[in-house]
C-alpha positions as CSV (number, residue, x, y, z in Angstrom):
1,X,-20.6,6.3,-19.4
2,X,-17.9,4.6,-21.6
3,X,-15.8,1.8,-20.4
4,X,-12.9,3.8,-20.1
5,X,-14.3,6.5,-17.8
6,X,-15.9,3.8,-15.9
7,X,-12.8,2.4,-15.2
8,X,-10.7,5.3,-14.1
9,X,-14.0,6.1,-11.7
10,X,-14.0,2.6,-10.2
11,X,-9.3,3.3,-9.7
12,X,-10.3,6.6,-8.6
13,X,-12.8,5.5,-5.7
14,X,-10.7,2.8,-4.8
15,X,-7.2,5.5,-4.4
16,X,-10.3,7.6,-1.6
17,X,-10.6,3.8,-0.5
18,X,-7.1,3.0,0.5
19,X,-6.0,6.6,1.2
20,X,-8.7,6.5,4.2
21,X,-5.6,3.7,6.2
22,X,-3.8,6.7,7.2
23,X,-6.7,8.3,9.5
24,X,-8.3,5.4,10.6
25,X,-5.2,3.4,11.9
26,X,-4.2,6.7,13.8
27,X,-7.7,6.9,15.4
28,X,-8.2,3.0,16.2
29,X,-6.3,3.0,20.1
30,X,-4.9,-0.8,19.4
31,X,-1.7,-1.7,18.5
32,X,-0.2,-1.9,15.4
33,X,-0.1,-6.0,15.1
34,X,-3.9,-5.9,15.9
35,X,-5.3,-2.9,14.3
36,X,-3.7,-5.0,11.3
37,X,-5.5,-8.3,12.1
38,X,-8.6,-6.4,13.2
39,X,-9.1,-4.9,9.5
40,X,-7.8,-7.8,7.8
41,X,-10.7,-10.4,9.5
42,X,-13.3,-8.1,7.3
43,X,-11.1,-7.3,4.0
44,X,-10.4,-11.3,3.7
45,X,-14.3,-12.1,3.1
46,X,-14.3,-8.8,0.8
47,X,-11.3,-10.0,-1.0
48,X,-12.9,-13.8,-1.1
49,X,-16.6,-12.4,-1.9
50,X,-14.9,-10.9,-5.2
51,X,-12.7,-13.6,-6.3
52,X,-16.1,-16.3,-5.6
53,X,-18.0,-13.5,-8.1
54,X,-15.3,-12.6,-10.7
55,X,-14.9,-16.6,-11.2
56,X,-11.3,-17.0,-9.8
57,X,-9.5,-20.1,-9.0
58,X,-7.5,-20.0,-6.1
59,X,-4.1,-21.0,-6.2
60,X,-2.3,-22.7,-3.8
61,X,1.4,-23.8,-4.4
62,X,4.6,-22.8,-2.6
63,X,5.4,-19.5,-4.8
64,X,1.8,-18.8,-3.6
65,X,2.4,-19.3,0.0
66,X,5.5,-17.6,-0.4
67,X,3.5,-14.4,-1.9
68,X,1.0,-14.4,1.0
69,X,4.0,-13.8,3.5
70,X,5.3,-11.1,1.9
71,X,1.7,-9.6,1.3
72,X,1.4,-10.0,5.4
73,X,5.0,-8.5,6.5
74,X,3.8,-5.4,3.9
75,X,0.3,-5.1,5.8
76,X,2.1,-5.7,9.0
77,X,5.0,-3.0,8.4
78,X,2.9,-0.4,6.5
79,X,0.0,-0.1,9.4
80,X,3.0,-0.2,12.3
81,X,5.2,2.6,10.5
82,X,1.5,4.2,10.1
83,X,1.3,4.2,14.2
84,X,5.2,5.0,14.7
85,X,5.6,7.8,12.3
86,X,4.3,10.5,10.5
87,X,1.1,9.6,8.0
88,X,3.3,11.8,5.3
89,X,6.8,9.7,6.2
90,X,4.9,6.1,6.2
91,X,2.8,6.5,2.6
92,X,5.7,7.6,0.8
93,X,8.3,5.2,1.8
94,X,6.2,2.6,0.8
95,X,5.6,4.1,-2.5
96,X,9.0,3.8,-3.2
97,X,8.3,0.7,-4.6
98,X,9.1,0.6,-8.2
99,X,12.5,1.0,-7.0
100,X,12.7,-2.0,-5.0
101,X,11.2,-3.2,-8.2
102,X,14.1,-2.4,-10.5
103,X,17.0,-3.6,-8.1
104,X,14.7,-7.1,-7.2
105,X,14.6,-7.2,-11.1
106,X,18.1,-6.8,-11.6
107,X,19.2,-9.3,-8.8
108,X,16.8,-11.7,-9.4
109,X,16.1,-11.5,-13.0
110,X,19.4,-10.4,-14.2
111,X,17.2,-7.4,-16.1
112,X,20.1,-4.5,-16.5
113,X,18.8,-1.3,-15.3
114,X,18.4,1.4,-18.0
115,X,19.8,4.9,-17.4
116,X,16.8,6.1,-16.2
117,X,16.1,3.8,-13.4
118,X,19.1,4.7,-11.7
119,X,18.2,8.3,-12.3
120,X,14.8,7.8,-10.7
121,X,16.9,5.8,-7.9
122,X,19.5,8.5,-7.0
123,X,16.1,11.2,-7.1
124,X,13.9,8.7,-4.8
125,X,16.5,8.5,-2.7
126,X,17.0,11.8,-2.2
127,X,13.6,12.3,-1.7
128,X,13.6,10.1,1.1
129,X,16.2,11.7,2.8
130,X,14.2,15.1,2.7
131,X,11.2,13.1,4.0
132,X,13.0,10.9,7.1
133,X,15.6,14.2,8.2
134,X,12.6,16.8,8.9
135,X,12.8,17.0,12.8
136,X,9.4,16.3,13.1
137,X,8.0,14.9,16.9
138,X,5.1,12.8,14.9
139,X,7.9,10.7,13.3
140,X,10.8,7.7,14.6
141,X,13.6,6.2,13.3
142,X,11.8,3.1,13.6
143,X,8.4,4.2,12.3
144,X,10.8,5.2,9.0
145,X,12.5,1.8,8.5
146,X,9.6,0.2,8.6
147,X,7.7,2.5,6.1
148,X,10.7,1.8,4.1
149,X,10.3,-2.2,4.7
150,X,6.7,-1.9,3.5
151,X,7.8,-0.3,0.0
152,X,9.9,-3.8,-0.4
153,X,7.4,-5.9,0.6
154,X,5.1,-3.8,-1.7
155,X,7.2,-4.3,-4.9
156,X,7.5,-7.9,-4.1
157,X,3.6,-8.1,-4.0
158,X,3.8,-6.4,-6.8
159,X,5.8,-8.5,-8.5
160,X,3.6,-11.5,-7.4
161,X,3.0,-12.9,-11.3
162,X,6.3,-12.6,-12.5
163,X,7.5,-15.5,-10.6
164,X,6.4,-19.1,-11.9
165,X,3.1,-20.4,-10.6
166,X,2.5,-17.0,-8.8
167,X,-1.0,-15.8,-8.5
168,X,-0.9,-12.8,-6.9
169,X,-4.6,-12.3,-5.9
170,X,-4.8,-15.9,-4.3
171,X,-1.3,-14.6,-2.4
172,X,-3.2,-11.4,-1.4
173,X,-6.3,-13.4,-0.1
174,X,-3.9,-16.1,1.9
175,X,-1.8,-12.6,3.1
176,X,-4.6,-11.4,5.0
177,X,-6.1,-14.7,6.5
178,X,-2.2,-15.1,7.6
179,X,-2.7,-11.4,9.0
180,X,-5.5,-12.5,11.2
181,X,-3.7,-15.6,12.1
182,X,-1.0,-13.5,13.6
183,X,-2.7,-11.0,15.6
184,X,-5.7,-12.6,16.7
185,X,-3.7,-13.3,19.8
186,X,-3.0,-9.8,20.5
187,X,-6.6,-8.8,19.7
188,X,-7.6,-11.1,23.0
189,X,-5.2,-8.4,25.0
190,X,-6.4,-5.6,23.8
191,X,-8.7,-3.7,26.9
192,X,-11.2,-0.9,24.2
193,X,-13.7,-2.7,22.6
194,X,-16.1,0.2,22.4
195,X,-18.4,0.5,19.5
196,X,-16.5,3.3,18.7
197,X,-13.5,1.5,18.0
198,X,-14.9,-1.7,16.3
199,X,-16.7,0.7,13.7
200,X,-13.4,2.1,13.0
201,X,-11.5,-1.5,12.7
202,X,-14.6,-2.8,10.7
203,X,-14.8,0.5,8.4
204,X,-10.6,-0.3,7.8
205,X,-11.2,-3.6,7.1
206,X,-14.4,-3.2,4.8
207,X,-13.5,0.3,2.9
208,X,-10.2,0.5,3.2
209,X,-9.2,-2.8,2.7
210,X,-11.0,-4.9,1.2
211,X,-13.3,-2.3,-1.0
212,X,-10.1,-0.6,-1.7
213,X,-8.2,-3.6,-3.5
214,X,-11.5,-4.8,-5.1
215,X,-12.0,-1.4,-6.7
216,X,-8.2,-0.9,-7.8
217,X,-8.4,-4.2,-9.3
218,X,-11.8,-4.3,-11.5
219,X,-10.9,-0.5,-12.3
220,X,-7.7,-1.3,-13.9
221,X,-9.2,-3.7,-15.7
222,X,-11.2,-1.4,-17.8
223,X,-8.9,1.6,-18.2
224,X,-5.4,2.0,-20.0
225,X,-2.4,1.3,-17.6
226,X,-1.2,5.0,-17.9
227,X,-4.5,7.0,-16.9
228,X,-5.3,4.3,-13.9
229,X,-1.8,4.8,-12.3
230,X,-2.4,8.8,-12.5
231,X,-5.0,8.7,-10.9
232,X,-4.3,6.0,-8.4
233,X,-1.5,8.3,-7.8
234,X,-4.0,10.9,-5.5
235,X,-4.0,7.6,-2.7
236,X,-0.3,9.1,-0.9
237,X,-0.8,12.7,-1.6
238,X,-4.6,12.5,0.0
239,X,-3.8,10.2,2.5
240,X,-1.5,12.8,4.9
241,X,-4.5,15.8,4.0
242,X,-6.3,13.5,5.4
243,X,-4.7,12.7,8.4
244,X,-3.8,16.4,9.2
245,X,-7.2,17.8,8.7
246,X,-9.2,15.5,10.8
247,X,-6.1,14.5,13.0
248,X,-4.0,17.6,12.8
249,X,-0.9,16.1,12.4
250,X,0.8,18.2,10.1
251,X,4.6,17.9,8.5
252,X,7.3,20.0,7.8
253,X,8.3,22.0,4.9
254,X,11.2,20.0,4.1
255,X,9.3,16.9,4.4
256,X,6.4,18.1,1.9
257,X,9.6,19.3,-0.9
258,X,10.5,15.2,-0.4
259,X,7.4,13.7,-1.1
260,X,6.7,15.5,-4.0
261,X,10.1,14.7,-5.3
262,X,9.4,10.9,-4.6
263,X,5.8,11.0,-5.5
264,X,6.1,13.0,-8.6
265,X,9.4,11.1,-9.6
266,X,7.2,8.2,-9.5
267,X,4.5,9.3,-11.8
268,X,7.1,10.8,-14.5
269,X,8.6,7.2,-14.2
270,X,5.5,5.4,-15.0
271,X,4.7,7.9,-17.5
272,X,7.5,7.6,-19.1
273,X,8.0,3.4,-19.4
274,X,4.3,3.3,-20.2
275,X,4.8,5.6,-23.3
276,X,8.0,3.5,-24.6
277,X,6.0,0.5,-23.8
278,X,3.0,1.6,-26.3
């Protein structure tokens, strides 16, 4: 197997990885803030265990600290929208990301957006409406703002090594530690702490998680940009099949037409800045 194929393998397992969070947060019976910690206690020593191996220096510095809080509000909102709203509603909010992206970059980096990112905005965001307005019971207003808070956070996680002295992975590391931090407390309340349950938090935190990143992360490594975003791209279309097949909570019509507006507008995006970027 050549590098290349090894690479978009390693992306590929890694978008199964992450688009497991979906079921698993919907089966764990905690809530939200510790469901988040819970997973977050095993992905940390993943995380760490890879950046001790790969050679890594951790970082630590204000724009670092900064990072790890917005890596924790993202974990934080993306796995509470997860609980308060549909699977379908909460993975493609967040993934509207790369728009975030090209405002934060406009605001904060005075980068004027091109005709086509405001294109891709005014589609996204019509998308969204489709995917928040489809009447369905397994979704709330507040499960939505949240998912939508989570795609900021993301693109500022994203975003991580743009800003001086950021180091993104040592922000990702210090993000979930600060995780834990947060909702141990709430852990101590919680009352099911079958064997049932702390397989499922263990599996979120160890798979999901931390396996999840780790495999993203080397993958990308060793495959072009273009092909390891495709097929990254299967995490928020899987991630609902998942959740309505072994959950059965399913989504409307309407709110299928928006994701693959958002979802696919994404892909065509990245596609398409990749190419000009070649």
């Amino acid at each position: 197997m050549n590098r290349e194929n090894k690479g978009l393998w390693l992306v590929l397992l890694g978008a199964i990885a992450f688009s497991l969070g979906g079921l698993f947060v919907k089966l764990i019976p905690w809530m939200p803030i510790s469901t988040n910690a819970g997973r977050c206690i095993f992905s940390s020593f993943i995380i760490y265990l890879y950046i001790r191996i790969s050679g890594h220096k951790i970082v630590i510095n204000r724009t670092v600290v900064l990072g790890a809080v917005f890596v924790a509000a993202m974990l934080v909102c993306y796995v509470a929208s997860m609980k308060m709203t549909s699977a379908a509603s909460a993975i493609v909010l967040e993934y509207t990301a790369p728009v975030f992206i090209i405002l934060f970059e406009a605001f904060l980096f005075q980068k004027k957006p091109t005709r086509l990112d405001l294109i891709v905005c005014l589609i996204v965001f019509l998308g969204i409406v489709l995917v928040v307005s489809d009447g369905s019971e397994n979704r709330t207003l507040a499960g939505d703002m949240l998912g939508l808070l989570s795609g900021v956070f993301y693109a500022l996680t994203i975003m991580l090594n743009d800003f001086e002295d950021g180091d993104s992975l040592s922000s990702v590391l210090f993000g979930h530690m600060l995780t834990v931090l947060i909702g141990l407390p709430f852990i101590m309340k919680e009352s099911d702490f079958s064997s049932h349950t702390l397989l499922l938090v263990m599996a979120l935190g160890i798979f999901q998680a931390g396996a999840g990143y780790t495999l993203l992360t080397v993958g990308l490594k060793h495959c072009e940009a273009l092909s390891g975003s495709l097929v990254a791209s299967i995490e928020p279309v899987l991630n609902p099949i998942l959740v309505a097949v072994f959950y059965g909570e399913y989504v409307s019509f309407r709110a299928i037409i928006g994701a693959v507006v958002v979802i696919g507008t994404i892909c065509l995006y990245n596609v398409i800045r990749m190419k000009k970027n070649d």
